[in-house]
RODO-2510 file (C-alpha; in nm, 4 decimals, decimal comma):
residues 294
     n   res          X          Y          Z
     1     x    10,9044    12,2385     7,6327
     2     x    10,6077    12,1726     7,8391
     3     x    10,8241    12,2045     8,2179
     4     x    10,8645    12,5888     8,0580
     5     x    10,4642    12,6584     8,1110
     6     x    10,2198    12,7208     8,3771
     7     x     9,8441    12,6706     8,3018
     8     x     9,5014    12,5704     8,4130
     9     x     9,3880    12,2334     8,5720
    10     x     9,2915    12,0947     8,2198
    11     x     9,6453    11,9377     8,2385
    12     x     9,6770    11,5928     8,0580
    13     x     9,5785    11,5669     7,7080
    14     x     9,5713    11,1627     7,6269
    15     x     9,5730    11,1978     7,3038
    16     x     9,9109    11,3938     7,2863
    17     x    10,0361    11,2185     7,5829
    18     x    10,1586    11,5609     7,7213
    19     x    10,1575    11,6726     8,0881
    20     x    10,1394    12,0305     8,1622
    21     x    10,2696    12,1417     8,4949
    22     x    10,0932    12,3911     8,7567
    23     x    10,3597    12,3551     9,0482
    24     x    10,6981    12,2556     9,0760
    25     x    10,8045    11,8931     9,1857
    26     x    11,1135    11,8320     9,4125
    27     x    11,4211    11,6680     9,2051
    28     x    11,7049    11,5199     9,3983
    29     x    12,0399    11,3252     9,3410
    30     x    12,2761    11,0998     9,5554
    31     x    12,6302    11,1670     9,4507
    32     x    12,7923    10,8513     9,5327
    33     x    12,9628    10,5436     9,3121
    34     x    12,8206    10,2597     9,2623
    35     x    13,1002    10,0712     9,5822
    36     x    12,9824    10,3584     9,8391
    37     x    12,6595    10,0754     9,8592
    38     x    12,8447     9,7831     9,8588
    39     x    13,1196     9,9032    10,1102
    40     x    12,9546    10,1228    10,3183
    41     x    13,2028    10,1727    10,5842
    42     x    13,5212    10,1611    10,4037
    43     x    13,6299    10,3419    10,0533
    44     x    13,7937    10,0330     9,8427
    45     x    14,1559    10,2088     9,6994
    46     x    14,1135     9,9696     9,3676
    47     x    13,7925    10,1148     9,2513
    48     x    13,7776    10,3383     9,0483
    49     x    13,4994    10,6096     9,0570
    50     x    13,2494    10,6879     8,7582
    51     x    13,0904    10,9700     8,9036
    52     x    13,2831    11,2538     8,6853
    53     x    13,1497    11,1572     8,3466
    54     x    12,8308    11,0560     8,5069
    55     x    12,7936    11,4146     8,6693
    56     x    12,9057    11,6382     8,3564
    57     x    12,6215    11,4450     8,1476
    58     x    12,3321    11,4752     8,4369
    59     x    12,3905    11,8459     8,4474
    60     x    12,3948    11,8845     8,0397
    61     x    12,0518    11,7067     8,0643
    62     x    11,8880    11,9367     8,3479
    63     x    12,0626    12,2226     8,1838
    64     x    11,8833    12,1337     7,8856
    65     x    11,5289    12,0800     8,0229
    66     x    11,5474    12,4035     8,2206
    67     x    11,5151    12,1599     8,5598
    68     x    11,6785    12,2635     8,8975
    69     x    11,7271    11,9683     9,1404
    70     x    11,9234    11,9736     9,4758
    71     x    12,2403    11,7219     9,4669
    72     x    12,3244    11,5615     9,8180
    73     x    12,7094    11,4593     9,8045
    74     x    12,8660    11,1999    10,0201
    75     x    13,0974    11,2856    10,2608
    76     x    13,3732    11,0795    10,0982
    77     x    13,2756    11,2280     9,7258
    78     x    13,3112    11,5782     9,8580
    79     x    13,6536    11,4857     9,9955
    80     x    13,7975    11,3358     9,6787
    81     x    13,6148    11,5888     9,4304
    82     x    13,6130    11,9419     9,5334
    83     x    13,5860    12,0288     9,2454
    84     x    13,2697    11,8340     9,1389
    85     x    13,0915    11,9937     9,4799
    86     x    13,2093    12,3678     9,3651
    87     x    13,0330    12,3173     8,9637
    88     x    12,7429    12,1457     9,0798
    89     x    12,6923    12,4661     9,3001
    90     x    12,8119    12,6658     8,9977
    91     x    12,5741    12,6007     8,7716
    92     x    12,2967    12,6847     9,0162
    93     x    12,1678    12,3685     9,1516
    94     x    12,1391    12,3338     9,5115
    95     x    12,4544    12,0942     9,7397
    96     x    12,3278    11,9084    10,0123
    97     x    12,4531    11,6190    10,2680
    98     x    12,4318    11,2614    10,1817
    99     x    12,6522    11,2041    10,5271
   100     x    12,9956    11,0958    10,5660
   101     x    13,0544    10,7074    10,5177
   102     x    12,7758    10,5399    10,3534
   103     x    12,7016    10,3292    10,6815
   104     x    12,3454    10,2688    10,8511
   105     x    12,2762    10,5413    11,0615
   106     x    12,0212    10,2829    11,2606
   107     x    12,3537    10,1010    11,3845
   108     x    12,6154    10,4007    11,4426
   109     x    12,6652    10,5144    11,8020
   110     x    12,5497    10,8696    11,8444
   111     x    12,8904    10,9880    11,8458
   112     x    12,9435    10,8578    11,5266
   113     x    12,6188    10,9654    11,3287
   114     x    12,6794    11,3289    11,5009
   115     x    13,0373    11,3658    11,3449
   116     x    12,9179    11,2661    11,0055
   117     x    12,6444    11,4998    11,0276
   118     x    12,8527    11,7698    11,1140
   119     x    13,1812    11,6389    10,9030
   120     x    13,0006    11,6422    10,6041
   121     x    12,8277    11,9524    10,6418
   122     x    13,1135    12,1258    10,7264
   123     x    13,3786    12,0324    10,4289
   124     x    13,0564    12,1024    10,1731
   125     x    13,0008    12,4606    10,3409
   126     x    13,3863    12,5052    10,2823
   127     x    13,3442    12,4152     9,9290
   128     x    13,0594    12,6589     9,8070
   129     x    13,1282    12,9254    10,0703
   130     x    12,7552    12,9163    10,1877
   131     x    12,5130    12,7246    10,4510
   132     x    12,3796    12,3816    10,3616
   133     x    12,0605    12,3778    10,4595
   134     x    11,9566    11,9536    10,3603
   135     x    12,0338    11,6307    10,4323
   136     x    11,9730    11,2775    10,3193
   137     x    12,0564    10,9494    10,5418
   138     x    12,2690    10,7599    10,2601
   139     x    12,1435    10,3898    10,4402
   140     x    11,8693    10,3529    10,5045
   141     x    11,4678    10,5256    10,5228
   142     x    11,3774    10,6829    10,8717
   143     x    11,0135    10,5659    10,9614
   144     x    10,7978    10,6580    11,2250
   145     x    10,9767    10,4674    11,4874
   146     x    11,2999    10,6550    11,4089
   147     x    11,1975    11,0199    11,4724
   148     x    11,4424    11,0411    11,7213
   149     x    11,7405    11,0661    11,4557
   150     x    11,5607    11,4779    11,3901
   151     x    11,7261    11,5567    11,7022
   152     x    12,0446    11,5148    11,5840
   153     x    11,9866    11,6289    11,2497
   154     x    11,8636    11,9670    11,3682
   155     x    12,1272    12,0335    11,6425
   156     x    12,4132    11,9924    11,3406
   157     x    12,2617    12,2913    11,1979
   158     x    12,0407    12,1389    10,8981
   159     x    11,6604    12,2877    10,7916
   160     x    11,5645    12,0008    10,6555
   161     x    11,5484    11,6371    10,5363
   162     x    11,4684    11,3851    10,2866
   163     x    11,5220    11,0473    10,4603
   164     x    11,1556    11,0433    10,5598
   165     x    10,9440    10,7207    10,4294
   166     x    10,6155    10,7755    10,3599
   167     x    10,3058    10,5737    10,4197
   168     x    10,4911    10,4233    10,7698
   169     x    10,2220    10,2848    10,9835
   170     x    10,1321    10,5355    11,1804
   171     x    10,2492    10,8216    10,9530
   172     x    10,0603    10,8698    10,5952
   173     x    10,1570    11,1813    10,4590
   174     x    10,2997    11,3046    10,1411
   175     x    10,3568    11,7136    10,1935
   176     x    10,6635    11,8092    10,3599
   177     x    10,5824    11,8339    10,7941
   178     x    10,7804    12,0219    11,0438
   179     x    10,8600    11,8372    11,3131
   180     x    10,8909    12,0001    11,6242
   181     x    11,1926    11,9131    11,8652
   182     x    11,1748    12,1882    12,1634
   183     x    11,0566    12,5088    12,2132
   184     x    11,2823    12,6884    11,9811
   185     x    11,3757    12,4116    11,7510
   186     x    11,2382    12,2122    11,4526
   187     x    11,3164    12,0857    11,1392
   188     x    11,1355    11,9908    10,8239
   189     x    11,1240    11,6777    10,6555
   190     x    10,9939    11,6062    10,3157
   191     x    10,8948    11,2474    10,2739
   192     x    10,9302    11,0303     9,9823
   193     x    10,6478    10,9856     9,7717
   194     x    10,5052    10,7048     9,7900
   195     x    10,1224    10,6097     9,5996
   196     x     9,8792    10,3125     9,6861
   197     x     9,7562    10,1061     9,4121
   198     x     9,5909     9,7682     9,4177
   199     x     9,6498     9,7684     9,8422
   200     x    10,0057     9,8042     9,7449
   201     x    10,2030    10,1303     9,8538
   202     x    10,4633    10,1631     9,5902
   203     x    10,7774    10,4427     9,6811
   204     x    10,7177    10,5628     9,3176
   205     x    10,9670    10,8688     9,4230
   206     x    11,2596    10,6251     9,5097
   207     x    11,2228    10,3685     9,2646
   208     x    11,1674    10,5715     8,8864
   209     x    11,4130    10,3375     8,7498
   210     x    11,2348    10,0273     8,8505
   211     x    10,8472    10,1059     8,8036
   212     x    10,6848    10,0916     8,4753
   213     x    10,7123    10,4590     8,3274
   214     x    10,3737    10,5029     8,3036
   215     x    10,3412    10,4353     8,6952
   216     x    10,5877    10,7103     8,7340
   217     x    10,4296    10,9599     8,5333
   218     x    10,0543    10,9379     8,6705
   219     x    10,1989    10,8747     9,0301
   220     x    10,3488    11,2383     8,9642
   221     x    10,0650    11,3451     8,8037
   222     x     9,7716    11,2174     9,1230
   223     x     9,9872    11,4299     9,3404
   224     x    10,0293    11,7417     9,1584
   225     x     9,6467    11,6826     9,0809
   226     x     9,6162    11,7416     9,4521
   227     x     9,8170    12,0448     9,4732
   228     x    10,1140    11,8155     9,6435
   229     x    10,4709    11,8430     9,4997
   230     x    10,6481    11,4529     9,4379
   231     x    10,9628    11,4064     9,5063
   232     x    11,1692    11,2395     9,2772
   233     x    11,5256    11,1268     9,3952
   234     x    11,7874    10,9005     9,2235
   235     x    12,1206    10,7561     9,2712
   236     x    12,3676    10,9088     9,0335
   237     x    12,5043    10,5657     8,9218
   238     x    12,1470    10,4515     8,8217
   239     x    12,2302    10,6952     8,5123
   240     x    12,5649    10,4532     8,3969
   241     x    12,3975    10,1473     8,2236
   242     x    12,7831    10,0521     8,2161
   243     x    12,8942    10,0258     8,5098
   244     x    13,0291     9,6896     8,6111
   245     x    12,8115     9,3863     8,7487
   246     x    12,9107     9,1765     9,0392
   247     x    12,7694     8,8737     9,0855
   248     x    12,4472     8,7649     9,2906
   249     x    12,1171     8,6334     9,3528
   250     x    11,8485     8,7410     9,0718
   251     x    11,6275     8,9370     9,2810
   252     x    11,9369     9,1674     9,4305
   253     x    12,1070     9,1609     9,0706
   254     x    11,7577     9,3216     8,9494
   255     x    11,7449     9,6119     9,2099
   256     x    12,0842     9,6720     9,1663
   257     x    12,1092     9,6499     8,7855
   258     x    11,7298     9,6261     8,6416
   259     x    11,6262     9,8673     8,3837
   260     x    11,9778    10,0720     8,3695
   261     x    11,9140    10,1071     8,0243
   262     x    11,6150    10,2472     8,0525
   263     x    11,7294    10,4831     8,3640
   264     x    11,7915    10,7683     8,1675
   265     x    11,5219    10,7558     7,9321
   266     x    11,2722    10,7653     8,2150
   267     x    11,4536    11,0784     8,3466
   268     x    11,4564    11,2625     8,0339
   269     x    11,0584    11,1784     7,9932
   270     x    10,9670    11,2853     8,3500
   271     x    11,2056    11,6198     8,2712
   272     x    10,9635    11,6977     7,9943
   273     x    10,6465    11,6565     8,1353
   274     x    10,7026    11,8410     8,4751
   275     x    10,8351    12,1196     8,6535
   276     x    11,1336    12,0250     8,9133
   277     x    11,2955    12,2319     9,1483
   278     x    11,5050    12,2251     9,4639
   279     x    11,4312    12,1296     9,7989
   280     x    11,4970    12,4555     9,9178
   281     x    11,3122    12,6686     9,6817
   282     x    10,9760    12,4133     9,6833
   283     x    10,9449    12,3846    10,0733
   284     x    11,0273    12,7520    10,1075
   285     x    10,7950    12,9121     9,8032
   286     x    10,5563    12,6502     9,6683
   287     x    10,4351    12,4322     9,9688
   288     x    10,2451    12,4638    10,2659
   289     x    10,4333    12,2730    10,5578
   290     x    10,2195    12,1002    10,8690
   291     x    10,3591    12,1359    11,2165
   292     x    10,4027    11,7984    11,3675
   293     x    10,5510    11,7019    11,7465
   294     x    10,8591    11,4867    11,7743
***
């Protein structure tokens, strides 16, 4: 499989259509149902989760294409599934902290965000019986204006974090920066890849399902081109073209439900034509970090 081999620059052959990878790209997942983003601040007791089925067929398919990716589980997931937590850290992929509730960080009191932070990370560690070292904001991006939240994040104990948007006004980066918060603290945060076309800057890395596949897989490739690992992240229920459809207007029906056919397939093709790793493993072996003041 071509994510198996590491070669010279001459890496995309057009008239195979295959990709061959010289660094490894960053693959994450958001373990939460499908209601954790409708509800975000309470857990319905009528609905009934997906995410088991949905979990045992993700991990068959990066088993199968040799990828590692690093899994951040909601607070509330962790609490109902142990057991889900303990495999995906079984079968060698890295756990990491989606937060507690599902809630906007931008409008919890500081008390609140800080107990999630630490909540979550705490029944995880318990769980896998080692640090986690990542974290993900479940609602929403942190821009440039929100750099504040690292504090916080960095004080519960965590290395890094992926809730970074790129291409913010006054930030325009795509490697992973360390941000510096005191003397003796800092953090690094690995911002979602994002690529300008036609004055456009589209978050390629968030929105796989949506784009074109094509977009998806030269995006990837005009990074790695550059020596710069993409990050690719995805919500677990993106993978369930089943799950049930609630009623709405067409443009929030379409980035809720658009192309969940097609979810998987664009995985699978992306899983073939690159290398993916952890967030762990990429920031700490593969990628040269920048130092940046909070």
């Amino acid at each position: 499989m071509p994510n198996q081999y590491s070669v010279s620059q001459d890496q995309f052959n057009n008239s195979y259509r295959v990709y061959k990878p010289v660094l490894d790209n960053i693959l994450t997942f958001e373990i939460e149902d499908r209601y954790h983003v409708d509800y975000p601040d309470i857990e319905p007791p009528d609905m009934r989760s997906r995410i088991i089925p949905l979990i045992m067929h993700l991990l068959e398919l990066l088993d199968e294409q040799k990828a590692r990716a690093t899994f951040f589980i909601l607070g509330w997931v962790a609490r109902k599934f142990p057991e889900v937590v303990a495999l995906i850290d079984s079968r060698g992929y890295e756990v990491a902290s989606h937060g507690f509730t599902h809630g906007d960080i931008r409008t919890m009191s500081s008390e609140k965000f800080r107990n999630e932070l630490a909540r979550s990370k705490e029944l995880l560690e318990d769980i896998i019986g080692k640090p986690v070292l990542g974290y993900k904001a479940a609602s929403p991006y942190l821009e440039s204006s929100q750099l504040a939240f690292y504090n916080a994040i960095a004080e519960a104990g965590y290395y890094y974090d992926c809730s970074l948007l790129a291409n913010s006004p006054r930030i325009d980066f795509q490697k992973p920066v360390t941000i510096k918060i005191s003397e003796n603290k800092s953090i690094i945060a690995i911002p979602h890849s994002a690529r300008r076309k036609w004055g456009v800057a589209f978050r390629f890395g968030e929105n796989m399902r949506i784009l074109p596949g094509w977009f998806g897989i030269s995006s990837i490739k005009a990074l790695n081109d550059k020596q710069v690992p993409a990050m690719i992240n995805m919500k677990l229920w993106e993978l369930d073209m089943h799950q049930p459809r609630v009623k709405g207007a067409d443009i929030v029906r379409y980035s809720k439900y658009g192309n969940l056919t097609l979810a998987q397939e664009k995985l699978a093709r992306i899983l073939e034509y690159f290398r993916f790793n952890t967030c762990a493993d990429v920031i700490k072996l593969s990628c040269p970090v920048e130092e940046r003041n909070l």
